[in-house]
C-alpha positions as CSV (number, residue, x, y, z in Angstrom):
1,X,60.4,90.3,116.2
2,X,60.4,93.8,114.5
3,X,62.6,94.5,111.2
4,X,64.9,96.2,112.8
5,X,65.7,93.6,115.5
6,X,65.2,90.8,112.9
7,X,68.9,90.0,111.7
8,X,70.7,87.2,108.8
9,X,74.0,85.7,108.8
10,X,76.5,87.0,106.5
11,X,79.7,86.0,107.6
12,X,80.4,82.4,109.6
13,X,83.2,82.3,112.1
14,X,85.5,80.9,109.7
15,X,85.4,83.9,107.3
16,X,85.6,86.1,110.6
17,X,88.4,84.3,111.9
18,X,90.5,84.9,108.4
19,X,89.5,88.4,108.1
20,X,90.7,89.0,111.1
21,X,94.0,87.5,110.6
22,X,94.4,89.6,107.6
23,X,93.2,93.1,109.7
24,X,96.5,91.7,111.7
25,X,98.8,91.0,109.4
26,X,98.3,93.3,106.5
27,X,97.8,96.5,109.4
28,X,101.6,95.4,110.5
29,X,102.6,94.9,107.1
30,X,101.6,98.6,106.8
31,X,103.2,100.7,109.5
32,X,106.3,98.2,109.8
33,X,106.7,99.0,105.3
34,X,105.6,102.7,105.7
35,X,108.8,103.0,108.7
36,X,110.7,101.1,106.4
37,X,110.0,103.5,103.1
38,X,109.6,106.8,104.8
39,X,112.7,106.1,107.5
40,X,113.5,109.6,108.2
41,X,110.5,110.6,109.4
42,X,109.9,111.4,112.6
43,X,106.8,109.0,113.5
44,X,108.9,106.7,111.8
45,X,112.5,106.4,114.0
46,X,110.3,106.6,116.7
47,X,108.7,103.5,115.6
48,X,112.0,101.9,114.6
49,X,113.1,102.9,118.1
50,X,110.5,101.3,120.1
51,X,111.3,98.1,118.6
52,X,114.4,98.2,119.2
53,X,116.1,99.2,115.7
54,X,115.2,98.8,112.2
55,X,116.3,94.9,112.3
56,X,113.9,94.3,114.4
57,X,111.4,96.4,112.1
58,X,112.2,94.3,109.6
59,X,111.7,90.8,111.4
60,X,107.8,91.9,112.5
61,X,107.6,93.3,108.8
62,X,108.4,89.2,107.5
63,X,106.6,87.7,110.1
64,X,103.6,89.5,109.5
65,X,104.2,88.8,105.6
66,X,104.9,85.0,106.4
67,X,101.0,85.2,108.4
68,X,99.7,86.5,105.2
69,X,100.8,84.0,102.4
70,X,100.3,81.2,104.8
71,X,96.7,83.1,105.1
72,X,96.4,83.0,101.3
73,X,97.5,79.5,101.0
74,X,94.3,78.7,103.5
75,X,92.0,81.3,101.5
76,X,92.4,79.1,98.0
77,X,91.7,76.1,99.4
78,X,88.8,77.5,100.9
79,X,87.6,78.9,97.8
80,X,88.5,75.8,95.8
81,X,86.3,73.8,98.5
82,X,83.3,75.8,97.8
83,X,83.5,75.9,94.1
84,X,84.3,72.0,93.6
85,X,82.9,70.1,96.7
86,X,79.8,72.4,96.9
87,X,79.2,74.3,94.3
88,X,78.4,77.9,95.5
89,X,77.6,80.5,93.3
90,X,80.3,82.7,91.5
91,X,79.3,85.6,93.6
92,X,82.5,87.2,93.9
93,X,83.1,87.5,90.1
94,X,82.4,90.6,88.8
95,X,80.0,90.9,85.5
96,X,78.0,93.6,83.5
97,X,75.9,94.0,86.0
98,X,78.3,95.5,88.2
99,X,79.5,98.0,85.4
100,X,75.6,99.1,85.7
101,X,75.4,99.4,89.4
102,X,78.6,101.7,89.4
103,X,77.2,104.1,86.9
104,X,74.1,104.2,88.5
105,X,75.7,104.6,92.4
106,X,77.8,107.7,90.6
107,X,74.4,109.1,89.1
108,X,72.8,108.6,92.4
109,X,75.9,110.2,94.5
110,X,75.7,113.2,91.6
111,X,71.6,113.7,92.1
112,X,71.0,112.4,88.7
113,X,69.0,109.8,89.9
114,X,66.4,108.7,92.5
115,X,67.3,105.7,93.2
116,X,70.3,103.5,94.6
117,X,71.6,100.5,92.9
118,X,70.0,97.1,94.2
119,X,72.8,95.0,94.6
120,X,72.7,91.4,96.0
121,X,75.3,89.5,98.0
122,X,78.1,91.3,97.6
123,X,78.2,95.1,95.7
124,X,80.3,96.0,92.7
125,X,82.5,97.9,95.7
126,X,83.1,94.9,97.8
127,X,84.3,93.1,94.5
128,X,86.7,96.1,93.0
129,X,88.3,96.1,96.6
130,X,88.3,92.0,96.7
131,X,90.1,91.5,93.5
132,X,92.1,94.9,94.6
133,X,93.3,92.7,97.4
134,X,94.2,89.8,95.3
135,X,95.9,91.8,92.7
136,X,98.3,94.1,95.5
137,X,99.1,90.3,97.6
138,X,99.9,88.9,94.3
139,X,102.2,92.4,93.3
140,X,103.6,92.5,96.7
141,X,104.3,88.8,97.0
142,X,106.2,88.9,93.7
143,X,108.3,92.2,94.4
144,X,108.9,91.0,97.9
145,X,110.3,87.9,97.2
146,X,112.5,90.1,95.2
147,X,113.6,92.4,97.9
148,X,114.0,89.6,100.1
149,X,116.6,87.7,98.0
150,X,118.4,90.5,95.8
151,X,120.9,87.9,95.2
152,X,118.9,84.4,93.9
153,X,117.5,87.0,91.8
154,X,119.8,88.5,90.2
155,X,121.4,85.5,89.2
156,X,117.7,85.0,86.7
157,X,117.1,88.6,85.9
158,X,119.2,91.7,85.1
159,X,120.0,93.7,88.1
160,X,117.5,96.5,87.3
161,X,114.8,94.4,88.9
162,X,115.9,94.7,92.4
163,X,115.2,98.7,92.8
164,X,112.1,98.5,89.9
165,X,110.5,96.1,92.6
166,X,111.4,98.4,95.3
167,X,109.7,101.3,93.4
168,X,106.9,98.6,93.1
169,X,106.3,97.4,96.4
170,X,106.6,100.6,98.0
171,X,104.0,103.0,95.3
172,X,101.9,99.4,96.2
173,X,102.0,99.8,99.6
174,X,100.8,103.4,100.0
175,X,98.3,102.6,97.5
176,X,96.6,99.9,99.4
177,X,97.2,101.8,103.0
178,X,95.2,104.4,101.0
179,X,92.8,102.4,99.9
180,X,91.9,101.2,103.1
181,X,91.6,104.3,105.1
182,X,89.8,106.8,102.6
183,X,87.4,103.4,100.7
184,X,87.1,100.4,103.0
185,X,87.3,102.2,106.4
186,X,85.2,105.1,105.6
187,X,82.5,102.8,103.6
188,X,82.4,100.0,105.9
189,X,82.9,100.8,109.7
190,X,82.4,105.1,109.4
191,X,79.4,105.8,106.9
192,X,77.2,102.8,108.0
193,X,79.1,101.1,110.9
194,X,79.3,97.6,109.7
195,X,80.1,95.4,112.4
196,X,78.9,92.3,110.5
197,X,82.5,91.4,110.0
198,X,83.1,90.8,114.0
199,X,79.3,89.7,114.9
200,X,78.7,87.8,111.6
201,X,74.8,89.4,111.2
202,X,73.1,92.0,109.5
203,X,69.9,93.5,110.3
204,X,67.0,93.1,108.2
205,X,67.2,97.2,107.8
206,X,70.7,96.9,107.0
207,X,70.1,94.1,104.5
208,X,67.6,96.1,102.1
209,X,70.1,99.2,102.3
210,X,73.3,97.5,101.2
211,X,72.2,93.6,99.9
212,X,68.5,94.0,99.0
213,X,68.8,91.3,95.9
214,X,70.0,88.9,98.7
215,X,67.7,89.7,101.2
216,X,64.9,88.8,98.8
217,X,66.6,85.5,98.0
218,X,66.8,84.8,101.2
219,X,63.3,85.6,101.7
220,X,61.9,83.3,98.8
221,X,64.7,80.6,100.2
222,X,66.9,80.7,96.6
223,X,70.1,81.9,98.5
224,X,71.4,78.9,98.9
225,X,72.0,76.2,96.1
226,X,70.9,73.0,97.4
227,X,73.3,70.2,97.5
228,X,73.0,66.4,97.3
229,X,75.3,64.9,100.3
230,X,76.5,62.1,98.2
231,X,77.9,64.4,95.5
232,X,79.2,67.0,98.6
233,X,81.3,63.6,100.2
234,X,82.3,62.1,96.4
235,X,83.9,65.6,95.7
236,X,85.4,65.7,98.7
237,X,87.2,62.7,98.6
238,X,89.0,64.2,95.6
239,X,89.6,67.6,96.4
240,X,90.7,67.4,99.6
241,X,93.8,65.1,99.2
242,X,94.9,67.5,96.0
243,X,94.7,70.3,98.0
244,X,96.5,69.1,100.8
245,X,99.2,67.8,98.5
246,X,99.6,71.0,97.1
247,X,99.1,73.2,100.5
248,X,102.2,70.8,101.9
249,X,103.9,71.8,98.9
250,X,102.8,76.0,99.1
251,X,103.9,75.5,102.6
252,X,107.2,74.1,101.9
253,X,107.9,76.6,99.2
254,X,107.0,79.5,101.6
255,X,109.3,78.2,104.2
256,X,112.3,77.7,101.7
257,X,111.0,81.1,100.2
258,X,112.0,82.8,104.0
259,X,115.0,80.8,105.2
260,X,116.9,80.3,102.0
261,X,119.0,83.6,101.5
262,X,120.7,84.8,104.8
263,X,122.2,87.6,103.1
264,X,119.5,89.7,102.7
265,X,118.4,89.8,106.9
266,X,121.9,91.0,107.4
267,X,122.3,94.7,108.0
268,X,125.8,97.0,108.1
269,X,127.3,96.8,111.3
270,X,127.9,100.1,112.7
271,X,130.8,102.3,112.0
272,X,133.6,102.3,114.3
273,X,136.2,105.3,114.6
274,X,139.3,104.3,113.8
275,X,142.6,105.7,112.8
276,X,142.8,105.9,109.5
277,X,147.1,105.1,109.5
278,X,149.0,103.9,112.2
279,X,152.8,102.9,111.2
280,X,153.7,99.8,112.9
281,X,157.3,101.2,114.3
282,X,157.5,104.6,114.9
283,X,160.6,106.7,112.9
284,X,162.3,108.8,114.7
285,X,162.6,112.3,113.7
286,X,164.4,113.2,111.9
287,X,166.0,110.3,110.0
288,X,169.6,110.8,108.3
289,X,169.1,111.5,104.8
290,X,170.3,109.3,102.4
291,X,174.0,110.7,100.7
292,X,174.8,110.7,97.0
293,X,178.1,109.0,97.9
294,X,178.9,106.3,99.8
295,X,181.5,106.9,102.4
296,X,185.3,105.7,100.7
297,X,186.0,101.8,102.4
298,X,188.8,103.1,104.3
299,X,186.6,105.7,106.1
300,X,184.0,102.7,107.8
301,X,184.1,102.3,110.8
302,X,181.2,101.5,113.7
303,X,182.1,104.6,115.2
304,X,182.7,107.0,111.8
305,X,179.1,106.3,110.8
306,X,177.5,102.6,111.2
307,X,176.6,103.4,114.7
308,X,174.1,106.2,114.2
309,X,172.8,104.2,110.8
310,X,171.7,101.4,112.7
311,X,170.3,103.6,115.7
312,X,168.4,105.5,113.2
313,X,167.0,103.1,111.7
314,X,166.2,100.0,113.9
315,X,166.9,101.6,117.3
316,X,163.4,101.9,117.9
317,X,163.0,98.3,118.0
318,X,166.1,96.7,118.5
319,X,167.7,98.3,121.7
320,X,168.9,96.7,125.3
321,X,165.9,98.1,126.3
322,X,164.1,96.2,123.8
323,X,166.1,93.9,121.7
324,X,163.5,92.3,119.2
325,X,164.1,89.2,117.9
326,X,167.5,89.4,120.5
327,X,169.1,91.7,118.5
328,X,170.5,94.9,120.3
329,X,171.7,97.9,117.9
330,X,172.8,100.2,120.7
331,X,176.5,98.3,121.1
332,X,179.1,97.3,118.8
333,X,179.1,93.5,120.0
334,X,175.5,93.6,119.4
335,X,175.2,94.1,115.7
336,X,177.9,91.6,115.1
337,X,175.7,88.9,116.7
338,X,174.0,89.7,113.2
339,X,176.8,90.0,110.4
340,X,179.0,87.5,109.4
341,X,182.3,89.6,108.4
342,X,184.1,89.6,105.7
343,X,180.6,88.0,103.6
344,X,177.7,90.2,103.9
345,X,174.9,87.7,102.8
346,X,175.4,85.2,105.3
347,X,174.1,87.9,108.5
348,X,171.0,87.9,109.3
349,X,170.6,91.6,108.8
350,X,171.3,92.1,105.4
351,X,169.3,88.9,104.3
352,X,166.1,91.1,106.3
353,X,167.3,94.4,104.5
354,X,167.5,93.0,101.1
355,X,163.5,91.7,101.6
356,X,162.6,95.8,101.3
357,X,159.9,95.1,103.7
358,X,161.8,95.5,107.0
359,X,159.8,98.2,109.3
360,X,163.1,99.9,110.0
361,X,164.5,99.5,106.4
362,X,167.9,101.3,105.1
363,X,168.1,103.4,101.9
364,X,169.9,102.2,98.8
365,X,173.0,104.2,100.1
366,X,173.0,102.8,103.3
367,X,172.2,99.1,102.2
368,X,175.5,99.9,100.0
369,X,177.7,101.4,103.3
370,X,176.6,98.2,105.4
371,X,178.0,95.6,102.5
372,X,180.9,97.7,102.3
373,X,181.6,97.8,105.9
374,X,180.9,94.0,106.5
375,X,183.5,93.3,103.3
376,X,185.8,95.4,105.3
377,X,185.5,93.6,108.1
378,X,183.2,95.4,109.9
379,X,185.9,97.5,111.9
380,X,185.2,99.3,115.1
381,X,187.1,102.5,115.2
């Protein structure tokens, strides 16, 4: 087999399988929360259009962050597993020798020196943009549950929160969208085409570019920390009912996390035109105008005066074409259906007057001329 046919695992289909979930769910995340942030943009209400409308926008955008924690719940016990049960190296934690390689990859990029760093499992690069990654899911997480439920949280923390963790989540967003395109994409799949992360190999010329400390390892068989089976099993039997106590309880906080507050799914219904004042009864126009005076006693009379009162005011309402309530202003016979001559309070009419809320209500004056003309006995001519 020739070196450059000769190839090493890197990745198993379990750590293939999770990055995968998280190329889905953080690349949704990203162009559902750069629609949301940047909503007048063009690109962006056409997005918000072929889904249908920005509450739809904003279900993919918590579905695909619900596939993410859920994902991160499943990473630490992964990681717990290897640390505890079998004891795998640290080689994700970044140390001195890190600080090294980075100065001497910048003096290398600048043609200051000869040589590349030699790096082994994974490079200082792949740790600054691991720990990137933690640090943003734990930022996002945080200032999302905030958005999510503005109102549980401002009953713990002053109000100012709400649009600090908007300024947050957003300025985190296109940050990491950044990050991706212009580090990890151009790094990974465009300078070197990296497909180790969908096949799971390297080749053994890929190996001694990138991961030449590890390929050595590998060579001398010190890659791998040997294990004793009964220690593997006797760890396991501890760690794996913790962590399934506590992934029950993650899970159960994530799911009360994204169902508890309604409030914030809801979105402003649209605006409907409407008049902005329509009276109830119509007024005729124009209305008698209240007098200074009342009419003298001995000048009442249905036909000296009452008659056009009442058809001023409630013949809209109360006519024989359409007697509300039975009552019909248009005739003499009618209105005294609703007065109780000679004692004003006891009709019907003047007990609805004197409320002030009538629709067709009579001015002081003319509240004044109906008493007097019921006292009178409400005469005809």
């Amino acid at each position: 087999m020739s070196k450059k046919s000769r190839q090493y695992l890197r990745f198993a289909i379990s750590y293939r399988v999770e990055h995968l979930l998280l190329i889905l769910s953080f690349g949704i995340l990203a162009v559902t929360g750069l629609a949301h942030k940047f909503p007048t943009v063009s690109v962006s209400l056409w997005f918000m259009g072929v889904l249908g409308g920005v509450e739809n926008v904003r279900i993919v955008h918590r579905v695909a962050a619900g596939t993410m924690m859920l994902e991160s719940v499943y990473h630490l016990g992964v990681v717990g597993y290897r640390l505890f049960v079998r004891r795998s190296r640290l080689t994700m934690l970044p140390g001195l020798e890190d600080g090294r390689a980075a100065l001497q990859a910048v003096l290398y990029n600048l043609g200051l020196s000869k040589s590349r760093p030699l790096e082994g499992r994974y490079t200082f690069a792949e740790k600054a943009e691991y720990w990137a990654l933690i640090w943003g899911t734990v930022i996002m997480g945080i200032t999302g549950f905030v958005l999510w439920n503005p109102i549980a949280t401002a009953r713990i923390l002053p109000g100012e929160f709400i649009p600090a963790a908007k300024a947050a989540h957003g300025g985190e967003a296109v940050l990491a969208v950044l990050a991706i395109m212009v580090w990890h994409f151009y790094h990974v799949h465009v300078k070197m085409l990296n497909k180790s992360v969908f096949t799971g190999r390297l080749t053994e010329k890929e190996m001694a570019h990138e991961h030449p400390l590890e390929l050595a390892e590998i060579v001398a068989g010190t890659a791998e920390r040997r294990v004793d089976p009964q220690g593997v099993a006797r760890r396991g039997r501890v760690f794996i009912p913790i962590y399934g106590v506590l992934a029950v309880a993650m899970v159960a906080a994530l799911a009360y996390f994204l169902t508890f507050e309604e409030t914030a799914l809801a979105t402003v219904s649209p605006m409907e035109e409407m008049e902005a004042y329509v009276p109830l009864t119509p007024t005729p126009f124009p209305t008698a105008l209240p007098t200074s005076t009342p009419p003298p006693v001995e000048s009442l009379s249905w036909a000296g005066g009452v008659a056009s009162m009442f058809q001023g005011a409630c013949g809209a309402c109360h006519s024989s074409a359409s007697p509300v309530g039975g009552l019909d202003v248009g005739s003499y016979e009618g209105v005294l259906a609703g007065i109780n001559p000679p004692d004003p309070e006891a009709g019907t009419i003047v007990a609805v007057q004197v409320a002030g809320d009538h629709a067709g209500q009579f001015h002081g004056d003319e509240l004044v001329m109906l008493r007097r003309w019921i006292e009178a006995g409400a005469p005809k001519e």
